[in-house]
DSSP file (Angstrom, degrees, kcal/mol; ACC not computed):
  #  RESIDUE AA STRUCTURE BP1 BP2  ACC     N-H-->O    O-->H-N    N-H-->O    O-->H-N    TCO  KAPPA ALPHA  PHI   PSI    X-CA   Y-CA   Z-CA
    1    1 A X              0   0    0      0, 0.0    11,-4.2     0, 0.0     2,-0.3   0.000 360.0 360.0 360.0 131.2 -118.5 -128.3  -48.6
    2    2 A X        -     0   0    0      9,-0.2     2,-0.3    44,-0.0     9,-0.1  -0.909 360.0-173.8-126.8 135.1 -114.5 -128.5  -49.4
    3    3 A X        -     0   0    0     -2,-0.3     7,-8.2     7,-0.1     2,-0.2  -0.978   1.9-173.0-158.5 113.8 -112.8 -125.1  -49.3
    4    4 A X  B     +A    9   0A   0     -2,-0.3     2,-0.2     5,-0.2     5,-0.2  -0.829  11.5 156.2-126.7 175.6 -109.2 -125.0  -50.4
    5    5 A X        -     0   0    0      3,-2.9     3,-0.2    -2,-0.2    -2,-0.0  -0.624  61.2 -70.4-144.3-167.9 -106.5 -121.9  -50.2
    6    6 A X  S    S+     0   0    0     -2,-0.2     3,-0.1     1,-0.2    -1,-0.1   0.791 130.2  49.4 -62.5 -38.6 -103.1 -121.5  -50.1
    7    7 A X  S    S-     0   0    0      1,-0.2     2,-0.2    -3,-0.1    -1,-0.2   0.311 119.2 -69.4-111.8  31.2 -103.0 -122.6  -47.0
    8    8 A X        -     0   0    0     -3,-0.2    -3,-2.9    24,-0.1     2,-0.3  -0.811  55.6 -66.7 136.8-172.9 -105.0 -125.8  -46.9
    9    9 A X  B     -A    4   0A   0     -2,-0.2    24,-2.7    -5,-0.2     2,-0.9  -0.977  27.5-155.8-142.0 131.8 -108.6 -127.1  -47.2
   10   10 A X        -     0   0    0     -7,-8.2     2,-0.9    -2,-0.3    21,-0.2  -0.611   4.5-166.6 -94.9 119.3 -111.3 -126.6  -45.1
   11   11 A X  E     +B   30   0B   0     19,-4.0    19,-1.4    -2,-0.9     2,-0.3  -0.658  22.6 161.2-103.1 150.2 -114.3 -129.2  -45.1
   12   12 A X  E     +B   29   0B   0    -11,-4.2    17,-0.2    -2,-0.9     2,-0.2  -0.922  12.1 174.1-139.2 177.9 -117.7 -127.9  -43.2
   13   13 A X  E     -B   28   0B   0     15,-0.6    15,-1.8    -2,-0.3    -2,-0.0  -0.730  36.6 -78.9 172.1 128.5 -120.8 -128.8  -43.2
   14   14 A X        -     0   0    0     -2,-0.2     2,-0.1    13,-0.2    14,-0.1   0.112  53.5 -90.3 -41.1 136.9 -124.2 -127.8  -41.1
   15   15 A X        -     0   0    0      1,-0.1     2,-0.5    10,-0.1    12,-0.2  -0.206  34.3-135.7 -53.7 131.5 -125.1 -129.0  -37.7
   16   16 A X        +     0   0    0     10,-0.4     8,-2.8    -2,-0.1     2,-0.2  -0.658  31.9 176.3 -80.6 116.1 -127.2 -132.4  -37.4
   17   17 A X    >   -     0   0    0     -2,-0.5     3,-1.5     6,-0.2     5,-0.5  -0.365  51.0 -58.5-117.6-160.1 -130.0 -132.0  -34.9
   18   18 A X  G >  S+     0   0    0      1,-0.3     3,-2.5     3,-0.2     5,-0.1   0.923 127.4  61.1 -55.6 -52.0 -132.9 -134.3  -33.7
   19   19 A X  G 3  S+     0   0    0      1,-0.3    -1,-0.3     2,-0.1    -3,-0.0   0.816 111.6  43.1 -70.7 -12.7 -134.6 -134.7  -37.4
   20   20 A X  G <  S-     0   0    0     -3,-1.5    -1,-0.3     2,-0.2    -2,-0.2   0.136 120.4-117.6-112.7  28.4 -131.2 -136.4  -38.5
   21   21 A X  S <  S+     0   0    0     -3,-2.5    -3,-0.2     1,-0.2     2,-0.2   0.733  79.3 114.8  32.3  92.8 -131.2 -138.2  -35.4
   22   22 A X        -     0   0    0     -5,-0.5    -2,-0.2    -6,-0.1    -1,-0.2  -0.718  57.8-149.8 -66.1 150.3 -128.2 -136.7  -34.3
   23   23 A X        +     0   0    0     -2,-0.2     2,-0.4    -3,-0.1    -6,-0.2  -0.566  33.9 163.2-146.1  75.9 -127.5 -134.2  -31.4
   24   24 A X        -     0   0    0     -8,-2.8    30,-0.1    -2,-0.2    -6,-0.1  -0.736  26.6-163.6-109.8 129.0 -124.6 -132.1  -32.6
   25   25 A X  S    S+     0   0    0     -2,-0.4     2,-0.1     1,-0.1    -1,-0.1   0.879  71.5  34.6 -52.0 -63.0 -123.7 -128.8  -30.9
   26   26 A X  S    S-     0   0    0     36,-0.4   -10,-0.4    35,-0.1     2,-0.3  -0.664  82.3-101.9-118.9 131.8 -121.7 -127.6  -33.5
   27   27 A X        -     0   0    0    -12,-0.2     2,-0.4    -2,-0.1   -13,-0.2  -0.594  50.6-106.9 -56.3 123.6 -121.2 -127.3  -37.4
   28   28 A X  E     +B   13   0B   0    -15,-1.8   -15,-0.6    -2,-0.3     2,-0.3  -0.675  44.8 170.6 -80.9 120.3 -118.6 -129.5  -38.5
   29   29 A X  E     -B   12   0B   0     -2,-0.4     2,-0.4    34,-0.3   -17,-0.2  -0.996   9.0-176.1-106.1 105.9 -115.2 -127.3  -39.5
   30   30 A X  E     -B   11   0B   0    -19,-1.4   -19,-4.0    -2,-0.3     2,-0.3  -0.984  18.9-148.3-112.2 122.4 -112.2 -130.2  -40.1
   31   31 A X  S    S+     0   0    0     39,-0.7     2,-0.3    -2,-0.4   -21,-0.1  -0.871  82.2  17.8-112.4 103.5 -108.8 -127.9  -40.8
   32   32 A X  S    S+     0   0    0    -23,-0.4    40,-3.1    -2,-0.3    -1,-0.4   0.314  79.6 176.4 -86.7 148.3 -106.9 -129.2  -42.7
   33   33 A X        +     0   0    0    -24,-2.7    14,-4.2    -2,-0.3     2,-0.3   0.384  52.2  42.3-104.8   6.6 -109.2 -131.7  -44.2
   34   34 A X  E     -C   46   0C   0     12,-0.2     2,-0.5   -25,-0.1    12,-0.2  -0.973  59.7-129.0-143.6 156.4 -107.0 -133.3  -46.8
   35   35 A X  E     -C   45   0C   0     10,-1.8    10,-2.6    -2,-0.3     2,-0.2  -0.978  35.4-130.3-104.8 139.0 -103.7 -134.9  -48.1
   36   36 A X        -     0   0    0     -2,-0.5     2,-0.6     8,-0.2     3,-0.1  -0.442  11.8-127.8 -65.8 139.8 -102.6 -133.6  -51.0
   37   37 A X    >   -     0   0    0     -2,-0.2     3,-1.2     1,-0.2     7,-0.1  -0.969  22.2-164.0 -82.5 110.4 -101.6 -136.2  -53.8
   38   38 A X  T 3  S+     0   0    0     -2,-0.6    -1,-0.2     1,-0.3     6,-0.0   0.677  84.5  61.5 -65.1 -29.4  -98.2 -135.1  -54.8
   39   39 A X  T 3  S-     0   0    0     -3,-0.1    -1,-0.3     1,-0.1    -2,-0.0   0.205 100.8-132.8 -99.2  25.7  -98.2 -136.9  -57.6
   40   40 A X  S <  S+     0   0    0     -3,-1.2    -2,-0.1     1,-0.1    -1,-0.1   0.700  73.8 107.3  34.4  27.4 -101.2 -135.0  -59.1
   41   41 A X  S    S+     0   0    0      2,-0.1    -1,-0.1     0, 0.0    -3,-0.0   0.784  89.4  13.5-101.0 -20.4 -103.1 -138.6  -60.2
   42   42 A X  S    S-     0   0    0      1,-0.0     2,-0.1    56,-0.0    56,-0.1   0.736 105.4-125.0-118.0 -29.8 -106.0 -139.4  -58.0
   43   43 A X        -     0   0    0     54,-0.1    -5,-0.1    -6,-0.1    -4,-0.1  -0.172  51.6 -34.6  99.2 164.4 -106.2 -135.7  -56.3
   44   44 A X        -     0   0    0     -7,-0.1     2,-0.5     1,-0.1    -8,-0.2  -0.070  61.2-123.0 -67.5 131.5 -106.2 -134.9  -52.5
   45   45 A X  E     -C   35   0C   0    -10,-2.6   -10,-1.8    52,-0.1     2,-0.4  -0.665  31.3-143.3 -91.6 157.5 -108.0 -137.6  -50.1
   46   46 A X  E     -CD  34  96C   0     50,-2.8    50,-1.9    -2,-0.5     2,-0.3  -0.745   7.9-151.2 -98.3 146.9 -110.8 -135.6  -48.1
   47   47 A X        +     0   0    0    -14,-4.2    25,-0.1    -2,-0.4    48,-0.1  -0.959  20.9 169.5-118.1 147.6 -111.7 -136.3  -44.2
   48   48 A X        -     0   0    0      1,-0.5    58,-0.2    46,-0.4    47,-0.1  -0.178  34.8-134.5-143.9  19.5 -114.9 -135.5  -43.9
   49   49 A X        -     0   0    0     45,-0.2    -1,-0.5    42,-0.1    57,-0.2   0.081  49.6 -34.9  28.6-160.2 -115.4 -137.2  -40.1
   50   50 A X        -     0   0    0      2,-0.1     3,-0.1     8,-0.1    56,-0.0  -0.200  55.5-115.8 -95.1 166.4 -118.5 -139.4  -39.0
   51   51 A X  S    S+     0   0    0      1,-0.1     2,-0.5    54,-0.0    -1,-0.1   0.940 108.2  23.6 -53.4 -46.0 -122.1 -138.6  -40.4
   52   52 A X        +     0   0    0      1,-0.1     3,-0.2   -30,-0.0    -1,-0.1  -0.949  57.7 177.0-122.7 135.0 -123.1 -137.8  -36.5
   53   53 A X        +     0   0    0     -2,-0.5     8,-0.2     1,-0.2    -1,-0.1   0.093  59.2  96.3-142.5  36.5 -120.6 -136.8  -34.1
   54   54 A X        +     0   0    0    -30,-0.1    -1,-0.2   -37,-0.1     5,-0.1   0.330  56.0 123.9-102.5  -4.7 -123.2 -136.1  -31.1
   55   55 A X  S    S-     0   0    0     -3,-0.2   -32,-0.0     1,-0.1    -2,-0.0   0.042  78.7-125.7 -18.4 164.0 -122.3 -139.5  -30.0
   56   56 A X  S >  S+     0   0    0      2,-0.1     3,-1.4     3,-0.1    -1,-0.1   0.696 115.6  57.5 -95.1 -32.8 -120.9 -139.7  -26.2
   57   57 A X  T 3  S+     0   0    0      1,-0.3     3,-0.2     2,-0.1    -2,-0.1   0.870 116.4  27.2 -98.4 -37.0 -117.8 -141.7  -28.3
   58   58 A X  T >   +     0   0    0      1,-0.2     3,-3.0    -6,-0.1    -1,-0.3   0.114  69.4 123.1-119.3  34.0 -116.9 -138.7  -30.8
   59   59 A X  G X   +     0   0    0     -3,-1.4     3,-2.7     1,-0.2     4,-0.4   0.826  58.0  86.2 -56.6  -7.6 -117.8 -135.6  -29.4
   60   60 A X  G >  S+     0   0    0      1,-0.3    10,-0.6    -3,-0.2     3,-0.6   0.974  91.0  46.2 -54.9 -15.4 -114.3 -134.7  -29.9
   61   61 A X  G <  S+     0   0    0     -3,-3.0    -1,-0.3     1,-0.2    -2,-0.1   0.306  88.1  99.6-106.4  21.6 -115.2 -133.5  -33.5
   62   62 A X  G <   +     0   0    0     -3,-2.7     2,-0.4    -4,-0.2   -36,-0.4   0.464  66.2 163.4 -83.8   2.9 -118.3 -131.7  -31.8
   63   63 A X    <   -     0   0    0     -3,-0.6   -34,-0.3    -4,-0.4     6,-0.2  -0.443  49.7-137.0-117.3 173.6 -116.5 -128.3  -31.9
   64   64 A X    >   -     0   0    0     -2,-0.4     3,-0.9     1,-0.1     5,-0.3   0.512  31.3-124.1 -39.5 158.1 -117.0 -124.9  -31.6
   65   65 A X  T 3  S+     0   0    0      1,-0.2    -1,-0.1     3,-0.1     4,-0.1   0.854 114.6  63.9 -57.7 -32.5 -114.8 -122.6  -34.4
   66   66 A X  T 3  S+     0   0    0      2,-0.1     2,-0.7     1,-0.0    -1,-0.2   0.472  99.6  74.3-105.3 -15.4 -113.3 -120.7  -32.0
   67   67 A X  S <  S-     0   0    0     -3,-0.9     2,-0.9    -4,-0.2    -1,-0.0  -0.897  86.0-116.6-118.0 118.7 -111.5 -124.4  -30.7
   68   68 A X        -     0   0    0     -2,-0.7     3,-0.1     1,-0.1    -3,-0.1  -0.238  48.3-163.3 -35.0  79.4 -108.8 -126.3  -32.4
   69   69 A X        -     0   0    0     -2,-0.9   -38,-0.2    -5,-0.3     5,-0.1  -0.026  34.0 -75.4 -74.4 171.3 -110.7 -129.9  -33.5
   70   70 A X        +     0   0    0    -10,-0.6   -39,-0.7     3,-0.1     2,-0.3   0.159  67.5 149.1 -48.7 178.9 -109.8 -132.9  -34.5
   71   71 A X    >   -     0   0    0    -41,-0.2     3,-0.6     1,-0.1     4,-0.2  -0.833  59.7 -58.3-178.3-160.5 -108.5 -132.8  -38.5
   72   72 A X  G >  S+     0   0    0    -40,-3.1     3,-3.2    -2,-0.3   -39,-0.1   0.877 125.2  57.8 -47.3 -58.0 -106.2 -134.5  -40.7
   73   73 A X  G >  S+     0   0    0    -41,-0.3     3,-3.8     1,-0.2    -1,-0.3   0.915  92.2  75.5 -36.3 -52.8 -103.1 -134.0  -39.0
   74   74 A X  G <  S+     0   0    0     -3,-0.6    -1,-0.2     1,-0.3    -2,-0.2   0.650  97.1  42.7 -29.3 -31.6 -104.5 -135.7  -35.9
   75   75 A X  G <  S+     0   0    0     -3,-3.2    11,-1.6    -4,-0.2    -1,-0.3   0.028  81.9 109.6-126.8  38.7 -104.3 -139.1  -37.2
   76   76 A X  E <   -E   85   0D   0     -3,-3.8     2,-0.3     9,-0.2     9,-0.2  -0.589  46.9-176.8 -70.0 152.9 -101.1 -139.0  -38.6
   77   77 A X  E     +E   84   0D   0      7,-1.8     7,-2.4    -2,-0.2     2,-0.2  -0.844   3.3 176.7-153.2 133.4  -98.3 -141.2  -36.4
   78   78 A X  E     -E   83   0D   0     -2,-0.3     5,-0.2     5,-0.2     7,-0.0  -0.491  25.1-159.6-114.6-168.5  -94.9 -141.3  -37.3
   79   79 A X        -     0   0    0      3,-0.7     4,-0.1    -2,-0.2    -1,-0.0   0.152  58.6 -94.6-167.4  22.6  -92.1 -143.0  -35.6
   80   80 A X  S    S+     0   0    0      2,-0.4     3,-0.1     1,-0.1    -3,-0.0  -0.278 121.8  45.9  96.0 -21.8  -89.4 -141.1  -37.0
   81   81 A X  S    S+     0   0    0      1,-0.2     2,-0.2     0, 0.0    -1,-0.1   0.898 113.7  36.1 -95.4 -44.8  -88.6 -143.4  -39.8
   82   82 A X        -     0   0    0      2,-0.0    -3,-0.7     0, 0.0     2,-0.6  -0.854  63.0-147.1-122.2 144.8  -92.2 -144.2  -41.3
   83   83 A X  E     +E   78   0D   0     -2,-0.2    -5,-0.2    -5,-0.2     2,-0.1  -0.803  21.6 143.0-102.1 134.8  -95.3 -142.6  -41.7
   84   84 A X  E     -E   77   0D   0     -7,-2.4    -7,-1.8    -2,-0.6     2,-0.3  -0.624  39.4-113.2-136.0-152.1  -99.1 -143.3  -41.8
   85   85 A X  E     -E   76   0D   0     -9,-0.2     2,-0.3    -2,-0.1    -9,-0.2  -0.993  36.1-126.3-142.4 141.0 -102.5 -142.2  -41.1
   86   86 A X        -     0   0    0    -11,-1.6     2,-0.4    -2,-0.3     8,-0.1  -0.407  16.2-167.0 -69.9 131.6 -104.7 -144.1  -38.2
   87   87 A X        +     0   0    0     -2,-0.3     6,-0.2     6,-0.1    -2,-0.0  -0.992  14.8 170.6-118.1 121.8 -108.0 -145.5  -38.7
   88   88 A X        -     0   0    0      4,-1.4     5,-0.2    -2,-0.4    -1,-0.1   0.682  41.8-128.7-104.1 -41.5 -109.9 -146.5  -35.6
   89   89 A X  S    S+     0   0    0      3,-1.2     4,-0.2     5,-0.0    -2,-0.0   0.318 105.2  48.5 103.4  -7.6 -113.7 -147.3  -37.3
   90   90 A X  S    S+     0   0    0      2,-0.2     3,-0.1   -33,-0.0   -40,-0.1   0.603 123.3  26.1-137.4 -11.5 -115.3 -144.6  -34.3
   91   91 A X  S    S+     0   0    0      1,-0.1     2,-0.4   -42,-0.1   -42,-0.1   0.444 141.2   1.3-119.7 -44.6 -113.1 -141.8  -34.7
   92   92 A X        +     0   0    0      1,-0.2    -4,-1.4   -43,-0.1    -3,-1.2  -0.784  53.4 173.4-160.5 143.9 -112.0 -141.9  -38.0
   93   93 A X        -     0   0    0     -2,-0.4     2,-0.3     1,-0.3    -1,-0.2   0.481  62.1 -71.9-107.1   5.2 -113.2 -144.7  -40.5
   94   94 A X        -     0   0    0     -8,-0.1   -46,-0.4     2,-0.0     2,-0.3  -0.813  43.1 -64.1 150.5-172.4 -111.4 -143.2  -43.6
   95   95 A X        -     0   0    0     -2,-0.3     2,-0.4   -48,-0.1   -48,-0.2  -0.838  31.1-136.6-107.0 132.2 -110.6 -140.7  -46.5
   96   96 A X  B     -D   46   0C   0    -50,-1.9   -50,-2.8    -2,-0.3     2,-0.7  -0.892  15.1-178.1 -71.1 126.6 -112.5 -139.8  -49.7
   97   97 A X        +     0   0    0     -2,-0.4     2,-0.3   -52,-0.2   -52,-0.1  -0.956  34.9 136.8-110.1 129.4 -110.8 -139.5  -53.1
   98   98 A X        -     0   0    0     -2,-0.7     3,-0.3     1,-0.1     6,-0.0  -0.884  57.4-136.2-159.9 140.4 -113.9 -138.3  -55.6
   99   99 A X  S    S+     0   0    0     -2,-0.3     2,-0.3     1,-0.2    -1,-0.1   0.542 111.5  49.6 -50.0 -18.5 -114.3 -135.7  -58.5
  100  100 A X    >>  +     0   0    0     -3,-0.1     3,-1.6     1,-0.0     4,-0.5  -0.777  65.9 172.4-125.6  70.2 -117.4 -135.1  -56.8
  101  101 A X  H 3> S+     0   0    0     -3,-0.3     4,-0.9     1,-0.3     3,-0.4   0.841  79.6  59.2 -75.1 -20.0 -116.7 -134.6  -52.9
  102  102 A X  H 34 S+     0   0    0      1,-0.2    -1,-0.3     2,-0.2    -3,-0.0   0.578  93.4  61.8 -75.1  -4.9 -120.5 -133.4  -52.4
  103  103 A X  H <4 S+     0   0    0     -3,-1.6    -1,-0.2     1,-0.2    -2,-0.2   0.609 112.4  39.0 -84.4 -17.5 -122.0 -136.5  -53.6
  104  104 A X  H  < S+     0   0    0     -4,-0.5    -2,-0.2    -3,-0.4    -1,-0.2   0.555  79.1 131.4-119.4  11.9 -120.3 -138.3  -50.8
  105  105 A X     <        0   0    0     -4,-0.9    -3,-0.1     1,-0.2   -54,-0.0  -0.089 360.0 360.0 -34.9 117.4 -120.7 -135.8  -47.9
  106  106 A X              0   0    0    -57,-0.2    -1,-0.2   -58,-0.2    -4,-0.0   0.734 360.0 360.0 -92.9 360.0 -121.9 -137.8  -45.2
């Protein structure tokens, strides 16, 4: 579920328990959850973190509301001249661009 405001876009999505072989604490909240496309052609890419994130290797995106989580910002790195955004393959394997963001909701 993608939920945007003024002040950003929130994605969430229910906790994954034992029947989705998962063992997730927590409901996944990621704030902000997108870059915007400035140039209004393709539309804002979504992170939408991993399908299960009761792994021992990503509980970092296992938390509570109440606690400041992983999101977009996180995997930004800059180095004062350039910017990008990190991909690791266990923490974050990538962005969505889609007209449809629920079809690909992992």
């Amino acid at each position: 579920n993608l939920t945007c405001s003024s002040e950003g876009c929130v994605f969430s999505r229910v906790r994954r328990g034992a029947e989705e072989y998962c063992n997730e604490t927590n409901p996944t909240r990621i704030f902000p959850a997108t870059f915007e496309d400035l140039s209004s052609t393709l539309g804002a890419a979504v992170m939408m973190g991993p399908y299960c994130k009761g792994s021992a290797l990503i509980t970092d995106w296992d938390t509570s509301a109440s606690v400041v989580g992983l999101s977009a910002e996180s995997f930004v790195v800059n180095n004062g001249n350039e910017e990008a955004v990190q991909f690791d393959g266990v923490l974050n394997d990538g962005l969505y661009i889609s007209d449809d963001i629920e079809a690909h909701s992992p």
